[in-house]
Each structure stands twice: as C-alpha cells, then as structure tokens.
PDB file of N, H, CA, C and O in Angstrom:
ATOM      1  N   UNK A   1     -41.173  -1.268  -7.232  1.00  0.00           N
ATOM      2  CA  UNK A   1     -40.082  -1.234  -8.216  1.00  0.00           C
ATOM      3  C   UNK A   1     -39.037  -0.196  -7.803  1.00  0.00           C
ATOM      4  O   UNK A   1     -37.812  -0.312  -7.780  1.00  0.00           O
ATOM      5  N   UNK A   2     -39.627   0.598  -7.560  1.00  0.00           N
ATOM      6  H   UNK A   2     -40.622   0.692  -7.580  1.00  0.00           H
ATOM      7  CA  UNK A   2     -38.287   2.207  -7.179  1.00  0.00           C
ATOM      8  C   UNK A   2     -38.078   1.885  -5.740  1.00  0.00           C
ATOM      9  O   UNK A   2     -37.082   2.475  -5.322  1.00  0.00           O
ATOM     10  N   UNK A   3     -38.675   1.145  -4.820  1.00  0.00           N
ATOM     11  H   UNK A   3     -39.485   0.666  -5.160  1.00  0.00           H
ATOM     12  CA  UNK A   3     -38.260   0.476  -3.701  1.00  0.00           C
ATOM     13  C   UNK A   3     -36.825  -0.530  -4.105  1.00  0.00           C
ATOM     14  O   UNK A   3     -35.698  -0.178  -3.756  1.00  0.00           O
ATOM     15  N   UNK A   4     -37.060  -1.693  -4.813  1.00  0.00           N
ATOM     16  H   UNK A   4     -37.976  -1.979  -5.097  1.00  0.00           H
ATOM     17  CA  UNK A   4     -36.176  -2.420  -5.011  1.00  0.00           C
ATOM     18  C   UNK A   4     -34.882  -1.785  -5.874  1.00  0.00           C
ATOM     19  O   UNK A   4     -33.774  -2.309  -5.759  1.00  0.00           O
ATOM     20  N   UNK A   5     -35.040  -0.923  -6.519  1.00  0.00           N
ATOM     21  H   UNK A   5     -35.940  -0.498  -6.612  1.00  0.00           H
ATOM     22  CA  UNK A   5     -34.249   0.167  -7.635  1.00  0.00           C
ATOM     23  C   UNK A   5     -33.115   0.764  -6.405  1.00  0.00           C
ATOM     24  O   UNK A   5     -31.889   0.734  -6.508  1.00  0.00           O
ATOM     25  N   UNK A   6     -33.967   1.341  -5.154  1.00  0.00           N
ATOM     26  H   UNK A   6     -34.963   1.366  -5.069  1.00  0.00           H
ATOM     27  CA  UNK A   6     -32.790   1.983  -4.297  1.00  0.00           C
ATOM     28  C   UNK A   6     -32.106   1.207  -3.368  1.00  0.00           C
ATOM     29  O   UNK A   6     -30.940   1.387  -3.014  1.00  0.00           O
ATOM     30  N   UNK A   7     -33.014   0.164  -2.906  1.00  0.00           N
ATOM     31  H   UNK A   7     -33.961   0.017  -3.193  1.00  0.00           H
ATOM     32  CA  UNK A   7     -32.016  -1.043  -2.619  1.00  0.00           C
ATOM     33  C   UNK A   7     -30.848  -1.251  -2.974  1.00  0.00           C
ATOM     34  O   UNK A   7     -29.793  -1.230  -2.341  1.00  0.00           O
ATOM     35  N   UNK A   8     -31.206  -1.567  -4.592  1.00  0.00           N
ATOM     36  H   UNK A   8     -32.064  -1.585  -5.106  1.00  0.00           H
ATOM     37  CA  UNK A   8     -29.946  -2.016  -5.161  1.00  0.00           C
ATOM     38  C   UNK A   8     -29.081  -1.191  -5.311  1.00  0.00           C
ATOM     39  O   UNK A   8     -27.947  -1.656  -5.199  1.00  0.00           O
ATOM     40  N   UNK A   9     -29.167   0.267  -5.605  1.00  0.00           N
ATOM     41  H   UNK A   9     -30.089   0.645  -5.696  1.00  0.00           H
ATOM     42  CA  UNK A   9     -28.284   1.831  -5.519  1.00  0.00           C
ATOM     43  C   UNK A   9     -27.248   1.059  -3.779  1.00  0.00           C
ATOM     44  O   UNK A   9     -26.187   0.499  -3.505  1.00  0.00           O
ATOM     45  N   UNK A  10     -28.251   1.464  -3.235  1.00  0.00           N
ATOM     46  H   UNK A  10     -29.114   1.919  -3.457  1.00  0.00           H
ATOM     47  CA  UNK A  10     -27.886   1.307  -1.910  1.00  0.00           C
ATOM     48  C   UNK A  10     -26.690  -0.390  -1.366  1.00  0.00           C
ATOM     49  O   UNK A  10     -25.932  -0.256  -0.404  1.00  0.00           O
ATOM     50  N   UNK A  11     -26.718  -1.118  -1.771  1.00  0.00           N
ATOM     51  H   UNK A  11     -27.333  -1.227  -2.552  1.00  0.00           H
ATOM     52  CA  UNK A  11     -26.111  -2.497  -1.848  1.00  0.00           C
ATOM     53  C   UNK A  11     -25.220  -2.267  -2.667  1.00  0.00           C
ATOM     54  O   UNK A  11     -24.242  -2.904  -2.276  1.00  0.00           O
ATOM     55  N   UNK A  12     -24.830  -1.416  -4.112  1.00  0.00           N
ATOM     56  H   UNK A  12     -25.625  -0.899  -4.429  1.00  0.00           H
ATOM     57  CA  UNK A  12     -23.881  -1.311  -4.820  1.00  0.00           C
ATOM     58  C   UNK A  12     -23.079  -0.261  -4.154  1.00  0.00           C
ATOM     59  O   UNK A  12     -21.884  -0.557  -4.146  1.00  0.00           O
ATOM     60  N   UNK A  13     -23.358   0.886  -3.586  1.00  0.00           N
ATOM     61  H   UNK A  13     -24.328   1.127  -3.592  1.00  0.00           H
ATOM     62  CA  UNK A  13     -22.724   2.106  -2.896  1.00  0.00           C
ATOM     63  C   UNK A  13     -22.020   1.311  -2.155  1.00  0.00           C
ATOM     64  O   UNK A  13     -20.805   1.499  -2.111  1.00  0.00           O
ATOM     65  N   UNK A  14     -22.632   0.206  -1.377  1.00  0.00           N
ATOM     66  H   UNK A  14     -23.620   0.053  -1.412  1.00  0.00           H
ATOM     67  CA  UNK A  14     -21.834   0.031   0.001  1.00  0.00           C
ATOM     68  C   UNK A  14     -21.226  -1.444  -0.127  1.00  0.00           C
ATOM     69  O   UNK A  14     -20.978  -2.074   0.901  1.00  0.00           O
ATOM     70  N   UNK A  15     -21.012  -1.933  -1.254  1.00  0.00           N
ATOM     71  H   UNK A  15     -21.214  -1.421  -2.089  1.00  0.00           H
ATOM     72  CA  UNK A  15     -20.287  -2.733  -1.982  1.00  0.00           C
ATOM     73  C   UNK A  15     -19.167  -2.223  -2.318  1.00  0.00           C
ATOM     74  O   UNK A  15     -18.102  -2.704  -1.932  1.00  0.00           O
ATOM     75  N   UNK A  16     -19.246  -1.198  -3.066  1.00  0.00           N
ATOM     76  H   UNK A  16     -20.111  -0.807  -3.380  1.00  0.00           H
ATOM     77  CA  UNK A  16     -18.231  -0.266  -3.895  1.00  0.00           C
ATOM     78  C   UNK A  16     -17.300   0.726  -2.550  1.00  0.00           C
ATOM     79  O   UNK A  16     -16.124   0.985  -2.807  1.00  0.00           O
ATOM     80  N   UNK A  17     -17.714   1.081  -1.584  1.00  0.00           N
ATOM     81  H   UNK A  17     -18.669   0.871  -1.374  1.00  0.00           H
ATOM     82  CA  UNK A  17     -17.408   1.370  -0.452  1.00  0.00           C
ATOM     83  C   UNK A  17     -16.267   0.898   0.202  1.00  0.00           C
ATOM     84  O   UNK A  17     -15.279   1.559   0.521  1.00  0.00           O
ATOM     85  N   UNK A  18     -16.551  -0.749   0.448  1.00  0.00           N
ATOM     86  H   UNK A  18     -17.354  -1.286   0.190  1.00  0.00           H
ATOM     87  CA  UNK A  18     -16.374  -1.594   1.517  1.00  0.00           C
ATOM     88  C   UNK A  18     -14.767  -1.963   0.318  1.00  0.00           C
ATOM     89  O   UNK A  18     -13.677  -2.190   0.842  1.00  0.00           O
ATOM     90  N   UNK A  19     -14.917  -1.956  -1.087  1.00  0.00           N
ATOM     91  H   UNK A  19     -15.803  -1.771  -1.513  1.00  0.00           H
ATOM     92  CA  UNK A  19     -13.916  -2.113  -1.607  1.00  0.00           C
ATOM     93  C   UNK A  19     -12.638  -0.883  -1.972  1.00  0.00           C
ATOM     94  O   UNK A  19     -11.452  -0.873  -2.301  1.00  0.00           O
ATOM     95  N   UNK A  20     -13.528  -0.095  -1.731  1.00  0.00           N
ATOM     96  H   UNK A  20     -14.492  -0.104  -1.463  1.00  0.00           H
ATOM     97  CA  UNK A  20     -12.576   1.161  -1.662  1.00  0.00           C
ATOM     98  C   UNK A  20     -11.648   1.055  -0.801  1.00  0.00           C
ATOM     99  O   UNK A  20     -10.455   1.289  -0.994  1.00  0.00           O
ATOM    100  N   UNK A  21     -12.386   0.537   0.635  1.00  0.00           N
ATOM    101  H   UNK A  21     -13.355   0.347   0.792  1.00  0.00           H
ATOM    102  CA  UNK A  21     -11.638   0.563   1.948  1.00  0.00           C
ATOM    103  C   UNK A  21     -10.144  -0.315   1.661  1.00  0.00           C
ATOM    104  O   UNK A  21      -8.953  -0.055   1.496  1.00  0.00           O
ATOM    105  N   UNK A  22     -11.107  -1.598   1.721  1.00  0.00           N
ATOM    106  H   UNK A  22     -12.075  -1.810   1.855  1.00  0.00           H
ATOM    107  CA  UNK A  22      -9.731  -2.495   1.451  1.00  0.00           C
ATOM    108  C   UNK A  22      -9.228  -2.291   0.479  1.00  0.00           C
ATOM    109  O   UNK A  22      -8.187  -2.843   0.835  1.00  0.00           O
ATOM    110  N   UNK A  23      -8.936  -1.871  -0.817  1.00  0.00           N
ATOM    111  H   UNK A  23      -9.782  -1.423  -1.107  1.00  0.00           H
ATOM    112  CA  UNK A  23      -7.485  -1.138  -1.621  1.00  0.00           C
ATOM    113  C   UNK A  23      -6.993  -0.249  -0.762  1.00  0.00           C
ATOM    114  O   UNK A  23      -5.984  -0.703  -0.221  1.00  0.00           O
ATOM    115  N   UNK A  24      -7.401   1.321  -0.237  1.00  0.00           N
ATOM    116  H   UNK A  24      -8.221   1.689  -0.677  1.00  0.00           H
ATOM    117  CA  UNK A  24      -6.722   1.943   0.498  1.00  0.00           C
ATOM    118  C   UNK A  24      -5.649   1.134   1.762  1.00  0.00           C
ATOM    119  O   UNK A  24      -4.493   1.253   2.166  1.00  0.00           O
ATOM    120  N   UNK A  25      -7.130   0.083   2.113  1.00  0.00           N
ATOM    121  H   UNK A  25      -8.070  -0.014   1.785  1.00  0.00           H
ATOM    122  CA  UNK A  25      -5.680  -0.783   3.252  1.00  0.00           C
ATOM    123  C   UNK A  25      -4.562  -1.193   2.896  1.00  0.00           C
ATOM    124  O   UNK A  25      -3.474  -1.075   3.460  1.00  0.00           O
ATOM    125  N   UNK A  26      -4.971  -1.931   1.466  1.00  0.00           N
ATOM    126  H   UNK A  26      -5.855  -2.027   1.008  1.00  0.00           H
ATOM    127  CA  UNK A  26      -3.518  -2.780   0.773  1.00  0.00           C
ATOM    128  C   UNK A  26      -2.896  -1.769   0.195  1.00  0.00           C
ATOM    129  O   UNK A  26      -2.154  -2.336  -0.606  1.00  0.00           O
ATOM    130  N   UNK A  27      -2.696  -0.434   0.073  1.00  0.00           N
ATOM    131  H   UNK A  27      -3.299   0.027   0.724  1.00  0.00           H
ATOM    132  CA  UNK A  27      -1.962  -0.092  -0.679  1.00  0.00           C
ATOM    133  C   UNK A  27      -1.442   0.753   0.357  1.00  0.00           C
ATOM    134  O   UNK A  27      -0.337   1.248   0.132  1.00  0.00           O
ATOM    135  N   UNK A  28      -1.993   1.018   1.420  1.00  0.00           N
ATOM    136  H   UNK A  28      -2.891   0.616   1.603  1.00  0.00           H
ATOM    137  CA  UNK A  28      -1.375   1.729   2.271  1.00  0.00           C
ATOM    138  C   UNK A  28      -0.330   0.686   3.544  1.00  0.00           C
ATOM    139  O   UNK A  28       0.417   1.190   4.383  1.00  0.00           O
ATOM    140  N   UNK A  29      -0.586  -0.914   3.337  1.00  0.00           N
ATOM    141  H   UNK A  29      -1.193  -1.323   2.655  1.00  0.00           H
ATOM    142  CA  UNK A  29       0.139  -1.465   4.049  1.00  0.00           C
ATOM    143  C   UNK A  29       1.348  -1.384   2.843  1.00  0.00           C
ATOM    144  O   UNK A  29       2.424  -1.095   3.366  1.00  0.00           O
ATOM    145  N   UNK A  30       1.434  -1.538   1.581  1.00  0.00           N
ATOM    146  H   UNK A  30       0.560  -1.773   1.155  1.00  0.00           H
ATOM    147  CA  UNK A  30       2.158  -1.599   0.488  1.00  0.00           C
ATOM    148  C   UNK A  30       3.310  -0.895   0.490  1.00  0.00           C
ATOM    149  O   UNK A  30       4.477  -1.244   0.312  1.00  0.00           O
ATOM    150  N   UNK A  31       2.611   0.563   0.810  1.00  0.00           N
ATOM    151  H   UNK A  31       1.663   0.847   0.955  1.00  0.00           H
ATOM    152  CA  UNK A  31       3.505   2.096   0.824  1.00  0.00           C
ATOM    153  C   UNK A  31       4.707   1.656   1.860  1.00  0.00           C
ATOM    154  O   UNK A  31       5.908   1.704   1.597  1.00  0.00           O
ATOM    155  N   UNK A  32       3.897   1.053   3.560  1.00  0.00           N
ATOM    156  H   UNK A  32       2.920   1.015   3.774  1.00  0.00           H
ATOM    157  CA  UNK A  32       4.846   1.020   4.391  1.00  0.00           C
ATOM    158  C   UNK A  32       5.769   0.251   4.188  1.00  0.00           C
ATOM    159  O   UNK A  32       6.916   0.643   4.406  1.00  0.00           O
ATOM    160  N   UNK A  33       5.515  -1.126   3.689  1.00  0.00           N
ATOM    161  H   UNK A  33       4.584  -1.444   3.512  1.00  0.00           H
ATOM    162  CA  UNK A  33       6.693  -2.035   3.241  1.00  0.00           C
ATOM    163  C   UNK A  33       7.748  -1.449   2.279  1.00  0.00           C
ATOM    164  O   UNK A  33       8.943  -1.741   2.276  1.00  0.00           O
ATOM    165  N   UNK A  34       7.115  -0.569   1.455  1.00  0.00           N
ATOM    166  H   UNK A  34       6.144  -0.332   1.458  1.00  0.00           H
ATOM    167  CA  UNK A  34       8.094  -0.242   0.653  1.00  0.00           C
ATOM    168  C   UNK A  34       8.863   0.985   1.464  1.00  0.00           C
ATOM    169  O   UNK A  34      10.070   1.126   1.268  1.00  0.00           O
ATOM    170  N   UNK A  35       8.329   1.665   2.161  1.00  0.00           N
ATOM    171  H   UNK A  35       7.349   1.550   2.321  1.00  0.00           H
ATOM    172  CA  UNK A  35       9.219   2.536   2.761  1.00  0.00           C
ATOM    173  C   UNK A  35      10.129   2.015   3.871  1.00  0.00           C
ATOM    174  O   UNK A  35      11.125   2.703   4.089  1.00  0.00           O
ATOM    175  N   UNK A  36       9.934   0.771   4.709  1.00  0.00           N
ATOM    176  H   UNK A  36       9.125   0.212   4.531  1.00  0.00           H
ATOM    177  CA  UNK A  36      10.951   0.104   5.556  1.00  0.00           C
ATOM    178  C   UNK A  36      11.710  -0.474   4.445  1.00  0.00           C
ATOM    179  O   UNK A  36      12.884  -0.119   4.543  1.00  0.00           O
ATOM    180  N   UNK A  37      11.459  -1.402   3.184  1.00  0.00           N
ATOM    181  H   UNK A  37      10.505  -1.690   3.104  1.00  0.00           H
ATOM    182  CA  UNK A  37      12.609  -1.837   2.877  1.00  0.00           C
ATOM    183  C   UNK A  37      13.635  -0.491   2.019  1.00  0.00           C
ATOM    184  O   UNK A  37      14.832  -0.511   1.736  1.00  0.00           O
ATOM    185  N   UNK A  38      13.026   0.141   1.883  1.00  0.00           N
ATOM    186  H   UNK A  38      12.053   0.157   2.114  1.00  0.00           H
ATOM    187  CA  UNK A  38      13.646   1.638   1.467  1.00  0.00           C
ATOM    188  C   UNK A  38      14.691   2.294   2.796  1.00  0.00           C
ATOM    189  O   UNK A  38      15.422   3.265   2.598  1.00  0.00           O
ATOM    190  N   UNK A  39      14.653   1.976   3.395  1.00  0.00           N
ATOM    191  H   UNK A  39      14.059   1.187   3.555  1.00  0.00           H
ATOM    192  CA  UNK A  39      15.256   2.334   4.798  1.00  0.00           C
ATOM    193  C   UNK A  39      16.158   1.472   5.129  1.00  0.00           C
ATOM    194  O   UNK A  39      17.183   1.818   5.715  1.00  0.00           O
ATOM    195  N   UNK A  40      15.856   0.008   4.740  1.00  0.00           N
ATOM    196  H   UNK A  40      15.023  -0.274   4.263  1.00  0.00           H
ATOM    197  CA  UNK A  40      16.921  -0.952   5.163  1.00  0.00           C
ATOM    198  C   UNK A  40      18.032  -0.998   4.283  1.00  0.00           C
ATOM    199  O   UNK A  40      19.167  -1.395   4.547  1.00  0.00           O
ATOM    200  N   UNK A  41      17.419  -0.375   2.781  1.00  0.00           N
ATOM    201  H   UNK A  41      16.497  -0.053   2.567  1.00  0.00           H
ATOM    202  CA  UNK A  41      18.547  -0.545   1.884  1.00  0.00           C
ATOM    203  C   UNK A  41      19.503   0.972   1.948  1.00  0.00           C
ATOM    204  O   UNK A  41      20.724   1.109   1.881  1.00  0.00           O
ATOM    205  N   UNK A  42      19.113   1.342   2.003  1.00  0.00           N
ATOM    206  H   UNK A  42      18.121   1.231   2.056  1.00  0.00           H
ATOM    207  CA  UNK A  42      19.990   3.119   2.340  1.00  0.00           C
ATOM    208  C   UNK A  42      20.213   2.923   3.637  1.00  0.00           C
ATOM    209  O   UNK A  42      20.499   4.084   3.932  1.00  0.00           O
ATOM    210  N   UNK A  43      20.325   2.138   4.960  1.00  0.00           N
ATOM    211  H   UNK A  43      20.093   1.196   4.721  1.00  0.00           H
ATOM    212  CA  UNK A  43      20.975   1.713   5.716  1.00  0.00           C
ATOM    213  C   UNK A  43      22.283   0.770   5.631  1.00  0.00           C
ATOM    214  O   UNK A  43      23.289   0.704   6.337  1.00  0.00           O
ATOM    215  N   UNK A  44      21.877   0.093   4.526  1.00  0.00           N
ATOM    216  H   UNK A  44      21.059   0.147   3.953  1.00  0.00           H
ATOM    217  CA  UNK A  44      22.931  -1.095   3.924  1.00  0.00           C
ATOM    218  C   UNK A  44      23.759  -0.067   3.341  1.00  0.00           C
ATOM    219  O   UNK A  44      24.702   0.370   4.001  1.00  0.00           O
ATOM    220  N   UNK A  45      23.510   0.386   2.147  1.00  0.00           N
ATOM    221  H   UNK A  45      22.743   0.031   1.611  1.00  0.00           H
ATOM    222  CA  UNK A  45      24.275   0.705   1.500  1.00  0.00           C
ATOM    223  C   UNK A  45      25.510   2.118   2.197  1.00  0.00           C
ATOM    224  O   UNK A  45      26.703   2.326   1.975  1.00  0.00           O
ATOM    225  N   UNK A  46      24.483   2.828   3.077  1.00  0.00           N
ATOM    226  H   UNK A  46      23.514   2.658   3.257  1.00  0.00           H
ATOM    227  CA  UNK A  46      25.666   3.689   4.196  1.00  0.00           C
ATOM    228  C   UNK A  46      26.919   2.685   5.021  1.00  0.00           C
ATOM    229  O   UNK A  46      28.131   2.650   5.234  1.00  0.00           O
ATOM    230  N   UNK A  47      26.153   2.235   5.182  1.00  0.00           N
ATOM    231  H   UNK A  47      25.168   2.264   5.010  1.00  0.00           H
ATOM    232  CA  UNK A  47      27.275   0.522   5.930  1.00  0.00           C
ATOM    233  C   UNK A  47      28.493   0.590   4.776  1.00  0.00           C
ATOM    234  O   UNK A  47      29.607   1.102   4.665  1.00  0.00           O
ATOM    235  N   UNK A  48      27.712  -0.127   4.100  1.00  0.00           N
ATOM    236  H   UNK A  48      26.807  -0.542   4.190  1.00  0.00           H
ATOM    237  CA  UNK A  48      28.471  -0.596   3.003  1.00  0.00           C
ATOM    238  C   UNK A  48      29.653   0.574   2.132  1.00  0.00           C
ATOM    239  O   UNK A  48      30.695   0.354   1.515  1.00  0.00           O
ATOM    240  N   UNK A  49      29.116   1.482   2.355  1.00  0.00           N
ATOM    241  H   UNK A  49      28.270   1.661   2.857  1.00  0.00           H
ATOM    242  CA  UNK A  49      29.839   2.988   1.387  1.00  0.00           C
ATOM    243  C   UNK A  49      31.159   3.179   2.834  1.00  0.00           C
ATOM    244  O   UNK A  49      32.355   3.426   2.674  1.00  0.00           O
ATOM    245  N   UNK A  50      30.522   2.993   3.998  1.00  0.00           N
ATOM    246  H   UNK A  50      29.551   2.792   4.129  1.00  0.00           H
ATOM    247  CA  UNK A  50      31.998   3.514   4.426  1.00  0.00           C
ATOM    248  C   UNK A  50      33.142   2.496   4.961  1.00  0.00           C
ATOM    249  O   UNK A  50      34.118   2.801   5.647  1.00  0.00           O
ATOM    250  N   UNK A  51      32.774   1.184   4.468  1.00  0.00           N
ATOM    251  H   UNK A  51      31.982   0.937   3.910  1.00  0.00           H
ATOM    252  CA  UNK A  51      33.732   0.258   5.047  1.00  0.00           C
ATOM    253  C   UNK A  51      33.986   0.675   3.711  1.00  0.00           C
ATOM    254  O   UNK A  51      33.278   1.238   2.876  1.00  0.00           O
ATOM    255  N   UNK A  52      35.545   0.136   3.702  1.00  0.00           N
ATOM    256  H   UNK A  52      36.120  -0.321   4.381  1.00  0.00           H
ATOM    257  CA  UNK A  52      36.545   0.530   2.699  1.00  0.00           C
ATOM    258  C   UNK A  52      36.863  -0.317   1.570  1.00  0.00           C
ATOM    259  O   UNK A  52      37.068  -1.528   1.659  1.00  0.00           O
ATOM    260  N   UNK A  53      36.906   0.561   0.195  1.00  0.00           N
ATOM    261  H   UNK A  53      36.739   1.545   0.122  1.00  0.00           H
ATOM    262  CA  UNK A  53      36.348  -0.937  -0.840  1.00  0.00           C
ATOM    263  C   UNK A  53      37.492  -1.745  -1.331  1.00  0.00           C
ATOM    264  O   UNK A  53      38.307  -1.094  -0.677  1.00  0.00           O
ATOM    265  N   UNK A  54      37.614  -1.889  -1.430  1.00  0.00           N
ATOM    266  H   UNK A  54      36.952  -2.418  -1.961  1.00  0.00           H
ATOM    267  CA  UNK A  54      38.539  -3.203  -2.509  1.00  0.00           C
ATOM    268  C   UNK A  54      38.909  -2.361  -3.863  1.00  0.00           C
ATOM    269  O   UNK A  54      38.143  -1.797  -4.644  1.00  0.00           O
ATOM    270  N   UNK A  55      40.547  -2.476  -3.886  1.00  0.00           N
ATOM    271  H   UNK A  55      41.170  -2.934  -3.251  1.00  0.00           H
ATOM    272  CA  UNK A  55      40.626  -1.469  -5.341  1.00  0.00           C
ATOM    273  C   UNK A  55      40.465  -2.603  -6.602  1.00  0.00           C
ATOM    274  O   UNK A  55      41.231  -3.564  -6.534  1.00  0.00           O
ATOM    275  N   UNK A  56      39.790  -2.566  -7.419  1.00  0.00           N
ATOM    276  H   UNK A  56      39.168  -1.785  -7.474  1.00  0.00           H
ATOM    277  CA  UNK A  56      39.631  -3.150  -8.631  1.00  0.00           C
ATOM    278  C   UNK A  56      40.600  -3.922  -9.837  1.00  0.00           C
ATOM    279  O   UNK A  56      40.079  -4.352 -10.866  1.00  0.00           O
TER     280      UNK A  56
END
C-alpha cells in the first residue's frame, strides 16, 4: 500500500513537473513575441513620427 501511495506521489510530482515546464515554454515563447512585435511597432511608429504629417 505505501509502495503504491509513493508511486503515485511520485507520477503526480513528475506530472505536475513536466507541466510546469511547458507553461514556462509557452509563456516564455509568449514574452518573446510580444517583445518583437513591441519592437516592430516603436519601429513603425519612429518611421512614422518623422515623415511629415498632414496638417488637419
């Protein structure tokens, strides 16, 4: 019984583990997307700020 008891400890740890991992992956591929399109848009918008605007 306390055989099969740490098994299961042991199968949930490394269940709970293996899912830790992959959130850290997705949220750390997440971060980067958001920091390139963060880069592309404050690239745009420098573009954009010094061509000369249109008076209203």
């Amino acid at each position: 019984m306390l055989d099969a008891l740490v098994w299961l400890v042991f199968i949930a740890l490394f269940v709970g583990a293996a899912l830790l991992v992959k959130v850290a992956a997705v949220l750390l591929v997440v971060l980067v997307v958001l920091a390139l399109l963060l880069g592309f848009v404050l690239r745009a918008l420098r573009k954009r700020r010094r061509a000369p605007r249109r008076p209203r």
